[in-house]
C-alpha positions in Angstrom: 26.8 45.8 -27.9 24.9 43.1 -25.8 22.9 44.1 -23.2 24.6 42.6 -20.3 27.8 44.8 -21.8 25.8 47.7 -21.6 24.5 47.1 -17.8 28.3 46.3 -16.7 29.2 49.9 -18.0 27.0 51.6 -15.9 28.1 55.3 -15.8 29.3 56.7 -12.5 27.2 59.8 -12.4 23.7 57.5 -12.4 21.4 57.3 -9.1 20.8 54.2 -7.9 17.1 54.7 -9.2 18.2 55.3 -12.6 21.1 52.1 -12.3 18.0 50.2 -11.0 15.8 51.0 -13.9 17.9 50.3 -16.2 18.9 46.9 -14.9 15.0 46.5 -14.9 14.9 47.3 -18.4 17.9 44.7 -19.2 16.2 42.4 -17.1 13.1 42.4 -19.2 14.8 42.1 -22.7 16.1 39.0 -21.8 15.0 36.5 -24.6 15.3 33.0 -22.5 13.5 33.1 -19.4 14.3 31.0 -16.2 14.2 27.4 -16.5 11.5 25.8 -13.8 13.3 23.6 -12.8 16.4 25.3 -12.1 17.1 27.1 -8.6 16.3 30.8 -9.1 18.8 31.8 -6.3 21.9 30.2 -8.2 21.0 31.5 -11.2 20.7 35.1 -10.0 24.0 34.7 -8.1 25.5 34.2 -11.5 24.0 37.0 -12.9 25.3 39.2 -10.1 27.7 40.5 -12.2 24.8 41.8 -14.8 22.4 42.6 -12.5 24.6 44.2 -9.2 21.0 46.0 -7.8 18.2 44.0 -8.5 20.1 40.5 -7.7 20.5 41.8 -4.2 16.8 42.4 -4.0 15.7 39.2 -5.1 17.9 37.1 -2.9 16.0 39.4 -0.1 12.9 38.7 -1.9 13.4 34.8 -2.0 15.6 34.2 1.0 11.8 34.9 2.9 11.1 31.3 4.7 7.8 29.8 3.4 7.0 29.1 7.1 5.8 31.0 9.8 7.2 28.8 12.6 10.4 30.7 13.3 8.3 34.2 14.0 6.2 31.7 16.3 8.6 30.4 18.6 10.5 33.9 18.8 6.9 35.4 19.7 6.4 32.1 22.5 10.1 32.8 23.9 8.6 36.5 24.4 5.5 35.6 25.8 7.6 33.2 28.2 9.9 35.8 28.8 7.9 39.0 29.5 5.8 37.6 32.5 4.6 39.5 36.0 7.9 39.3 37.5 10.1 40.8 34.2 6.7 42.9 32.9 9.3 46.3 33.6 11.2 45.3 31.0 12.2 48.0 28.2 11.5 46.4 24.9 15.7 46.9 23.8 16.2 44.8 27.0 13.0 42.0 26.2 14.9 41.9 22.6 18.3 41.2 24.2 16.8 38.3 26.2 14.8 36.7 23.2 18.2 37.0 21.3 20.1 34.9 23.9 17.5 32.4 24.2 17.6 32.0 20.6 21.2 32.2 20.1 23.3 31.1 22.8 23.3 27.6 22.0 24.3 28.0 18.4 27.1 30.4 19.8 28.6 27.6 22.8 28.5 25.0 20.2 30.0 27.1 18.0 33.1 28.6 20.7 33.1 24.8 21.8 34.1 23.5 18.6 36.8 26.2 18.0 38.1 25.9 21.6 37.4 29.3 23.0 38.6 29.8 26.1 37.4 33.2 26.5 33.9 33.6 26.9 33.6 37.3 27.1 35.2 38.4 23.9 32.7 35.5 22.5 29.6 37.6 23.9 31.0 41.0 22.7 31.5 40.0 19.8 28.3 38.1 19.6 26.3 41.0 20.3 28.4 43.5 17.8 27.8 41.5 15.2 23.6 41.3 16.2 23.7 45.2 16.6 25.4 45.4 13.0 23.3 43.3 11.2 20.0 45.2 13.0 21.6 48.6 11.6 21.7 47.7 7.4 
């Protein structure tokens, strides 16, 4: 039995720790490594299958941008946010605000090119899916 059978038929009854060792230990025994020139984020979506846990840690891994100036400008738009005037602020409220700024224009371009007429549902549901993804 191969070893990418064997990982498929994980038993039910394992913790995660365990399923993650032993896809670790699969992993490892592999005989061909990764080409160098080949993108490591297709191949591991390939292997998903195989390797269900430690695929989904490695696209977090190497979805990390190699630049820092996406933290920068969200740090400037709080700077320019939080001034004397707004300084009582709660930080929930400073988050919301940096948020739009960032956002809004994706989301308006966005409703504008599906010709949504109705601008509220667009912001609840902008801000359900935002309070969603902050909660995995």
């Amino acid at each position: 039995m191969s070893t990418a059978v064997v990982a498929l038929t994980t038993p039910l009854h394992l913790t995660s720790v365990e399923i993650a060792r032993r896809e670790i230990e699969v992993w490892k025994s592999r005989t061909l490594p990764l080409p160098k020139t080949s993108n490591p984020l297709r191949e591991w979506r390939r292997d998903v299958k195989i390797f269900a846990w430690l695929s989904l840690l490695v696209r977090r891994v190497l979805a990390i941008p190699s630049t820092s100036a996406s933290p920068e400008r969200l740090f400037s738009t709080s700077g320019n946010t939080m001034t004397k005037k707004w300084c009582s602020l709660s930080c929930d409220n400073l988050e919301e605000c940096v948020y739009l700024h960032e956002d809004w224009p994706q989301v308006r371009k966005w409703a504008a090119d599906r010709k949504v007429l109705d601008m509220d549902y667009i912001i609840l549901l902008t801000f359900s899916l935002r309070r969603e993804f902050l909660d995995l």
